[in-house]
C-alpha positions as CSV (number, residue, x, y, z in Angstrom):
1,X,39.4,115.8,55.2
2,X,38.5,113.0,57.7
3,X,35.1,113.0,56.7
4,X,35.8,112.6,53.2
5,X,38.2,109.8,54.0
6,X,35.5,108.2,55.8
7,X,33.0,108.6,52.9
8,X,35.5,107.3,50.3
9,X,36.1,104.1,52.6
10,X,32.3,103.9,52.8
11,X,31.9,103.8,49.2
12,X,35.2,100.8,48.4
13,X,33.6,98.7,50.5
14,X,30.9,97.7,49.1
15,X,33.3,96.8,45.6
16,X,35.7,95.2,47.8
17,X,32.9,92.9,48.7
18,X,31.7,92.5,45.5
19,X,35.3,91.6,44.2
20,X,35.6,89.3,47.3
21,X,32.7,87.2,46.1
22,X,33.9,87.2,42.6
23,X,37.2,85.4,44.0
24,X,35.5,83.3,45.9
25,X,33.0,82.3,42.9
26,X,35.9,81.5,40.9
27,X,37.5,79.4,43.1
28,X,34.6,77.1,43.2
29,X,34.0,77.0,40.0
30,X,38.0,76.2,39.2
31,X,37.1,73.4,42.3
32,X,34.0,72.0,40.1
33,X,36.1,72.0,37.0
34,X,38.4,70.0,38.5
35,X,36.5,68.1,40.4
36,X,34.5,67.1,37.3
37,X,37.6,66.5,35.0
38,X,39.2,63.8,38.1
39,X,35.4,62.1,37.9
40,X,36.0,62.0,34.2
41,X,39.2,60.5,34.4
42,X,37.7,57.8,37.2
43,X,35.2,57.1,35.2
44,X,37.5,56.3,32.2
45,X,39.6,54.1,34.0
46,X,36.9,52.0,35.1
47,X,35.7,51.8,31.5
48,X,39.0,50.4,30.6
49,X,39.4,48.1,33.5
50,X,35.3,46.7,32.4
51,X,36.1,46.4,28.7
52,X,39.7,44.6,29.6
53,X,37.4,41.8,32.1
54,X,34.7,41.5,29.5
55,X,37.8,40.2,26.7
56,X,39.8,38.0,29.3
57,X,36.5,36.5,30.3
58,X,35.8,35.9,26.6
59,X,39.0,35.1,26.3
60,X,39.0,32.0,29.1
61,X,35.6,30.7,28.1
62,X,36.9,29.9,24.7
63,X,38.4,27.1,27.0
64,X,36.2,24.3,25.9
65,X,34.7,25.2,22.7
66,X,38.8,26.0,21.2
67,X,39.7,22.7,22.7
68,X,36.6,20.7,21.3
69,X,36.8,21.9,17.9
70,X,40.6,20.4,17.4
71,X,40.0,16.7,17.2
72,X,38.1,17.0,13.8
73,X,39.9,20.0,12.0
74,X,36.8,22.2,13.0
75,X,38.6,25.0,14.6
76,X,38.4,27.1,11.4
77,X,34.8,26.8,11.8
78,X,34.8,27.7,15.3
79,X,36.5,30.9,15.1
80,X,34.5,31.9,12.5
81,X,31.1,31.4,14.7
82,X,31.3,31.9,18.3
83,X,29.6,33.3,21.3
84,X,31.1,36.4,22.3
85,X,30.3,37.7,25.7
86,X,31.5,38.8,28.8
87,X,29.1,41.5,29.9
88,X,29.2,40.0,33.3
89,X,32.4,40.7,34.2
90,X,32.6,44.1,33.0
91,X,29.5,44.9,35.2
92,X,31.7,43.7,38.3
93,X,34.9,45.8,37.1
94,X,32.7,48.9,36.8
95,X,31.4,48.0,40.1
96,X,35.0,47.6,41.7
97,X,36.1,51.2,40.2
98,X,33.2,53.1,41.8
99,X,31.3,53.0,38.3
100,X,27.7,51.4,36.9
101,X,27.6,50.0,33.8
102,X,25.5,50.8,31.6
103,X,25.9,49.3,28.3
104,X,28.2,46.5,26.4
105,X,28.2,45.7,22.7
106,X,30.2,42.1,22.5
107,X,30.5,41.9,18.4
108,X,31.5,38.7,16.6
109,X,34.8,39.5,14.6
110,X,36.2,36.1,13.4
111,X,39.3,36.3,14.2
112,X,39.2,40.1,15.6
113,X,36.0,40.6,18.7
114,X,35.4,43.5,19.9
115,X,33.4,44.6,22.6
116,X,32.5,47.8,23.9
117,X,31.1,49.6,27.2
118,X,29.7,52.5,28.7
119,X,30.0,53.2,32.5
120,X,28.5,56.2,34.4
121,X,30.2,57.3,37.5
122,X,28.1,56.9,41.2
123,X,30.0,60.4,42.8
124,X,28.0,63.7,41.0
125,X,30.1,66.8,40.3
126,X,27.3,68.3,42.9
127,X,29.1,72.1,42.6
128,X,27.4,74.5,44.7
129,X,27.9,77.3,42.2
130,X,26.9,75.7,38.8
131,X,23.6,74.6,38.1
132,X,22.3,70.9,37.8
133,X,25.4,69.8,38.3
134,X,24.0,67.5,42.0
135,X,23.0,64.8,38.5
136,X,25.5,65.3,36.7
137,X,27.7,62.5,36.4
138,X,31.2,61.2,34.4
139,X,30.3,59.1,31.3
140,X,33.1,57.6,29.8
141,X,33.3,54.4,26.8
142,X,35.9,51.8,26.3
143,X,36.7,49.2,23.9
144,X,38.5,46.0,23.5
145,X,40.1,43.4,21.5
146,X,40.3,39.9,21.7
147,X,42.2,38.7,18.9
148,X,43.4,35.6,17.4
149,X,47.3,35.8,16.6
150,X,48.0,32.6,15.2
151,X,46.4,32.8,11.3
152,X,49.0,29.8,10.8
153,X,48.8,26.7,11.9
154,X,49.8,23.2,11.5
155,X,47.6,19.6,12.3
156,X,48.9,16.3,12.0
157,X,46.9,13.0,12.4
158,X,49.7,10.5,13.4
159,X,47.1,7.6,12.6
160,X,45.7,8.6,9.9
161,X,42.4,8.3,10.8
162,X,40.5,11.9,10.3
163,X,41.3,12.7,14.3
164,X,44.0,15.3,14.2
165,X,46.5,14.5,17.1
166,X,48.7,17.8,17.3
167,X,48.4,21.0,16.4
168,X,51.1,23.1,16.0
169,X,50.5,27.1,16.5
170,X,53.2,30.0,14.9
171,X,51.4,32.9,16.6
172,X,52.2,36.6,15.8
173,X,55.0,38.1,18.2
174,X,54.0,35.5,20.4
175,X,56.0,32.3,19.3
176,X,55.0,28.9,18.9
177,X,52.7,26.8,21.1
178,X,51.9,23.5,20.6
179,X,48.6,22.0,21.6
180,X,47.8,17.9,22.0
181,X,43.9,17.9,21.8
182,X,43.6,14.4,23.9
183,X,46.2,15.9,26.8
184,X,46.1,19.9,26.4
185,X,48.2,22.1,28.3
186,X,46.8,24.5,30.7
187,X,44.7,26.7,29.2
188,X,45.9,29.5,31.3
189,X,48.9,29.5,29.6
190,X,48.1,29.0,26.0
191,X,45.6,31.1,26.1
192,X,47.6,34.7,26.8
193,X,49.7,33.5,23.2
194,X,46.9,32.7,21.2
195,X,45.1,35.2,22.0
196,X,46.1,39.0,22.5
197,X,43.5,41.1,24.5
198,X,44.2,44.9,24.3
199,X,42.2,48.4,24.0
200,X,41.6,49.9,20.8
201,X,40.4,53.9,20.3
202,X,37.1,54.0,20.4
C-alpha cells in the first residue's frame, strides 16, 4: 500500500509541475496584455495632447496674418488661404508624454483645419513569454480642429475711406468680440472665441 502511494505521488508530480507552469505562463501573458493595453492608452494620450499643441500653435500664429488682413476687408481672403502648421509643437508634446512622433498632416480647411498625428511609444511591451514583443511598441493617431466660429461679422469704416476701423464678431456659442484693427485687444483673449480648437474621431 505504501509503495503504491509512493508511486502514485511519483507520477502527480510531474502534472502538478506542468499545471504550475501553465499558471505561471498565464499570468505573464495576462501581465503583457495589460502591460500593452496601459502603453496603448499612453500612447493615445500623448497623441491627443500633440494634436491639441499642433491647433493652439496654429491657432496663436494666426496672430499677425488675422490682424493684417482687417484694415482692407481681406480677411475673407485670408481664411480662405492660409498656412496651417504646427508640427513643431506636437513633436514636443509627444516628447513630454514619453512618445516620438512620427507623422502630422496639417490640412488647409477654410474655415475648418484639421490636422492629424501619429505617435509611437519609447517603452516596448518586451513580454518574456510572447514573441517579438522587445519591438513592439503602442501606436496611436489623433486629430484636431481649429475652427473658425464667427461666419458673421460686421466692418465699419468710420471715415469712409476703404480702411475698415472696427469689426464687430457674433461667434457661435462664444458671444461677441469686437476687434479695432489700429489698437487690437490681446490676442490671447480673442483668440480662444474666435476660434474653437477641439478633437474630432479620427
Amino acid at each position: 500500500m505504501t509503495g503504491r502511494s509512493r508511486n502514485d505521488a511519483g507520477q502527480a508530480f510531474p502534472i502538478y509541475i506542468v499545471m504550475v507552469a501553465g499558471l505561471l505562463f498565464l499570468v505573464f501573458a495576462f501581465f503583457a496584455v495589460g502591460k500593452a493595453s496601459a502603453l496603448r492608452n499612453g500612447a493615445q494620450g500623448a497623441a491627443d495632447a500633440a494634436a491639441l499643441a499642433a491647433a493652439q500653435q496654429n491657432r496663436e500664429d494666426f496672430e499677425a496674418p488675422f490682424l493684417a488682413s482687417l484694415p482692407g476687408d481681406m480677411l475673407e481672403q485670408f481664411l480662405q488661404a492660409h498656412a496651417v502648421y504646427g508640427c513643431p509643437a506636437a513633436k514636443a508634446l509627444a516628447a513630454a508624454n514619453q512618445a516620438k512622433l512620427t507623422g502630422c498632416w496639417p490640412t488647409l480647411g477654410g474655415h475648418r483645419d484639421q490636422i492629424k498625428v501619429e505617435v509611437k511609444g519609447r517603452k516596448p511591451v518586451d513580454s518574456s513569454v510572447i514573441p517579438r514583443t522587445k519591438r513592439m511598441y503602442a501606436k496611436a493617431t489623433a486629430t484636431a480642429i481649429v475652427e473658425f466660429r464667427c461666419p458673421g461679422w460686421k466692418a465699419l469704416d468710420f471715415n469712409d475711406d476703404g480702411v475698415k476701423d472696427l469689426y464687430i464678431f457674433n461667434c457661435q456659442g462664444a458671444g461677441m468680440v469686437e476687434i479695432a484693427p489700429g489698437s487690437p485687444p490681446p490676442w490671447s483673449e480673442v483668440s480662444k472665441i474666435l476660434y474653437d480648437v477641439h478633437l474630432v474621431d479620427n
